[in-house]
LORO-827218 format. One line per 2 residues: number of its first residue (from 0); for each residue y, z, x of C-alpha. Coordinates in steps of 0.25 Angstrom, whole numbers, plus 5000, padded with zeros to 4 digits. Layout:
// residues N
NUM) Y/Z/X; ...
This chain:
// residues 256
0) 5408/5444/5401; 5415/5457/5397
2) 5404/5460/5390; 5390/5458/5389
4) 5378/5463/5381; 5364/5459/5384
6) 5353/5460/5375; 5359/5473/5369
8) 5350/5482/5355; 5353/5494/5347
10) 5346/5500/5337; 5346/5513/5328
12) 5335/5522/5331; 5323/5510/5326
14) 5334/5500/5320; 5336/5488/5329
16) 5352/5486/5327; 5356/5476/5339
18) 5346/5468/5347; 5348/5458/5358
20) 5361/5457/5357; 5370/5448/5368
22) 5384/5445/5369; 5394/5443/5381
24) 5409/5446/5380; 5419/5440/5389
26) 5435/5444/5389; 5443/5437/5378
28) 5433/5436/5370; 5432/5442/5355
30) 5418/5442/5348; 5414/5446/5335
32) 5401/5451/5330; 5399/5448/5317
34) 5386/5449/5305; 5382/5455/5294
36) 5381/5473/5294; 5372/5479/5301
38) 5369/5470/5312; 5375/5478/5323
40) 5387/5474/5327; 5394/5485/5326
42) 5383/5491/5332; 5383/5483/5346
44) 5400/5486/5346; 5394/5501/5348
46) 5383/5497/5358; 5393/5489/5366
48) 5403/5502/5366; 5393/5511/5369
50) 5393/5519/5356; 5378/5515/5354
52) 5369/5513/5366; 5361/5501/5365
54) 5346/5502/5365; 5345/5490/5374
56) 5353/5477/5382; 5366/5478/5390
58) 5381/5479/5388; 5389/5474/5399
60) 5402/5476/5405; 5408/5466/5413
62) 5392/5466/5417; 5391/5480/5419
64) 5381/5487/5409; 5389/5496/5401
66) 5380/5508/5402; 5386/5510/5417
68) 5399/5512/5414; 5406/5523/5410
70) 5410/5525/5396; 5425/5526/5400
72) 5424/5512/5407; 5418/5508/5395
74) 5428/5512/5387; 5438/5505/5393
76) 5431/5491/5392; 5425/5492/5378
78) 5433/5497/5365; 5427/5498/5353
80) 5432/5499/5339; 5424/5504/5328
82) 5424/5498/5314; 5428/5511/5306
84) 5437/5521/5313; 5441/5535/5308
86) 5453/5542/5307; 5459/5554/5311
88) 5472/5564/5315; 5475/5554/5328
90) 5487/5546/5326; 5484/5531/5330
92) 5492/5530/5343; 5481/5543/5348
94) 5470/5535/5342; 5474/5523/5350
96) 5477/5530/5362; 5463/5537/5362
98) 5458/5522/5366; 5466/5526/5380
100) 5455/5536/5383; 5447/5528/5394
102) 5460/5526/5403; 5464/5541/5400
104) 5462/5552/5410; 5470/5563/5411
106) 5480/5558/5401; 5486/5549/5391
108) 5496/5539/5400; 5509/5533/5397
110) 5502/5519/5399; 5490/5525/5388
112) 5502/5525/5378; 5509/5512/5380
114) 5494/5506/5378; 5492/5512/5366
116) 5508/5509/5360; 5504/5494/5364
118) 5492/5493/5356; 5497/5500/5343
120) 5509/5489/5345; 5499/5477/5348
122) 5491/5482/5336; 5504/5486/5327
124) 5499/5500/5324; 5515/5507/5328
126) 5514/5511/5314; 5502/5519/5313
128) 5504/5525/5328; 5506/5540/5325
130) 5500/5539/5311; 5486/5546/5310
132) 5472/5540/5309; 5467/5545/5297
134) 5481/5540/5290; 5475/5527/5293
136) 5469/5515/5285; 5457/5510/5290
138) 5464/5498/5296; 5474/5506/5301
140) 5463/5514/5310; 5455/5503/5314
142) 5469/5496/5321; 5471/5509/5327
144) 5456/5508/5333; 5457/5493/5338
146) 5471/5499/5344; 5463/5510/5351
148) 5453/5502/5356; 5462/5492/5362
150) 5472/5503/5368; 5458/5505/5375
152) 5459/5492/5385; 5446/5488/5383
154) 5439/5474/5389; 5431/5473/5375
156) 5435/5478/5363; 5422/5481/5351
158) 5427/5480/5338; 5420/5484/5325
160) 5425/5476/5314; 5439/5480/5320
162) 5446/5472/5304; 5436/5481/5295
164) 5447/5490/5288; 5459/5479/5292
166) 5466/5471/5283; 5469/5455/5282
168) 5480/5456/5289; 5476/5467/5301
170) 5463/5460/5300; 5469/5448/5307
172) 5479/5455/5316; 5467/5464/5322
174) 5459/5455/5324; 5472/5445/5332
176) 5474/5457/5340; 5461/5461/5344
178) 5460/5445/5348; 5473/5443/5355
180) 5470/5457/5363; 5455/5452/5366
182) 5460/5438/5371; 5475/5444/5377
184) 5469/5456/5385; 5454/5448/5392
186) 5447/5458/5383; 5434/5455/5374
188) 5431/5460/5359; 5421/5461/5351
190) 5422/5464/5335; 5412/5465/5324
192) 5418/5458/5312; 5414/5455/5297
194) 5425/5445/5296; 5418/5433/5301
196) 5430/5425/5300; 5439/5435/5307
198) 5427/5433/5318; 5428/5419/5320
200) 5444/5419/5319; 5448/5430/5330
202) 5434/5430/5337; 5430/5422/5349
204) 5413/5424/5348; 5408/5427/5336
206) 5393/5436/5338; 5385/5437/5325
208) 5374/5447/5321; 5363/5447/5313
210) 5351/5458/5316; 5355/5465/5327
212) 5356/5453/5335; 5368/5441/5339
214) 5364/5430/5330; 5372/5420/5335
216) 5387/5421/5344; 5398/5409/5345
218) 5412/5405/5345; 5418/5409/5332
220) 5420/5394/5329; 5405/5391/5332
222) 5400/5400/5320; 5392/5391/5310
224) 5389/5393/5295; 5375/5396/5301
226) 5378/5406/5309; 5386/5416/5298
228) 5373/5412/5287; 5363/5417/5297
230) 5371/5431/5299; 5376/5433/5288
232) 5366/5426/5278; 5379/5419/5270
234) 5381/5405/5269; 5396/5401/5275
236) 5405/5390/5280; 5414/5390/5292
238) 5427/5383/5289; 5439/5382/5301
240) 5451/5388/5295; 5465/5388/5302
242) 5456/5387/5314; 5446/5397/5313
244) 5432/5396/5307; 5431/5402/5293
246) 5417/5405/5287; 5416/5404/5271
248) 5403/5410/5263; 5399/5397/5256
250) 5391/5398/5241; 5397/5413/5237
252) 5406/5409/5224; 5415/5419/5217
254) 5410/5427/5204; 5417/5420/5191
């Protein structure tokens, strides 16, 4: 396993947030977390990146606990990208290239460059290269932070709700590149995601949450009708559409 977490609890001050959780992650693998708000999963993307330190259980790398590494070997296995991202005077191709920064020492290499020029390419952001952040759309920032964070080589990329602000269309094509580069490049990712049929289309595993705890973890084509009622407390049903699973709320009618 790339990645391994082992028994692993957060809370805020008295409010139990994550709670026995367990999950392994092995290379060419793409999971998603899904449930309802407020059962942590975006909570345990920041405790596995090491923005919130866990109050109990293990992260592992490649079997090594991560609180024995250093941040800068850290960096360069896990790369996170947050659900909301700011703007600012940076012109995208500075904002991409800040994702260099664990290889960097004394400065900026010609190969840093030609990394970054193939990632805005792969990503089709030439357009928006030398324009500033705070000119963007919020689509347009969060492409820019999926670029940065995969201009940053990582072994695992964390990804909260990496299509929030994205159209139908970019939707789609994130979500194909985030899987092609997963599968393409022996990496592993893990996103969180509303979109349960996005999930069971692009995602390998499908982890779902309720409580602070993993309810139940399957193939995507394993998910029952069961399984989304328990979580999400909706009745559904799961048809197979053009090959993937497509799940319905059944006995919601529309207003005359």
């Amino acid at each position: 396993m790339m990645l391994k977490v082992l028994d692993l609890c957060f809370g805020y001050h008295d409010r139990p947030v994550l709670d026995g959780i367990n999950f392994g992650l092995g290379s060419n693998e793409l999971v998603a977390i899904l449930g309802p708000n407020g059962v942590g999963k975006t909570t345990l993307l920041k405790c596995l990146n090491g923005i919130l330190k866990p109050s109990g259980g293990t992260i592992q790398i490649h079997e090594t606990d991560i609180r024995r590494m250093k941040p800068r070997n850290i960096s360069r296995f896990l790369a996170y990208v947050p659900q909301k991202n700011q703007g600012g005077k940076l012109t995208a191709f500075d904002a991409i290239l800040l994702g260099r920064r664990p290889y960097i020492t004394w400065r900026i290499g010609r190969e840093d460059i030609r990394k970054v020029e193939a990632i805005i390419r792969t990503l089709g952001l030439e357009q928006l290269s030398l324009r500033s952040l705070d000119e963007m759309s919020g689509g347009e920032l969060q492409k820019v932070s999926i670029a940065r964070a995969l201009v940053q080589e990582p072994k695992v990329l964390l990804l909260d709700e990496p299509t929030s602000s994205l159209d139908l269309k970019n939707q789609q094509e994130i979500l194909s590149t985030i899987r092609h580069i997963v599968t393409g490049h022996g990496m592993a990712g893990i996103m969180t995601m509303h979109d349960i049929n996005s999930a069971l289309r692009f995602a390998d595993r499908v982890l779902f949450m309720k409580e602070g705890r993993i309810f139940s973890a399957c193939h995507s084509s394993d998910v029952t009708p069961e399984m989304v009622e328990a979580v999400y407390g909706l009745p559904v049903a799961i048809e197979m559409f053009c090959g993937s699973p497509v799940v319905v709320p059944v006995g919601i009618n529309k207003r005359a």
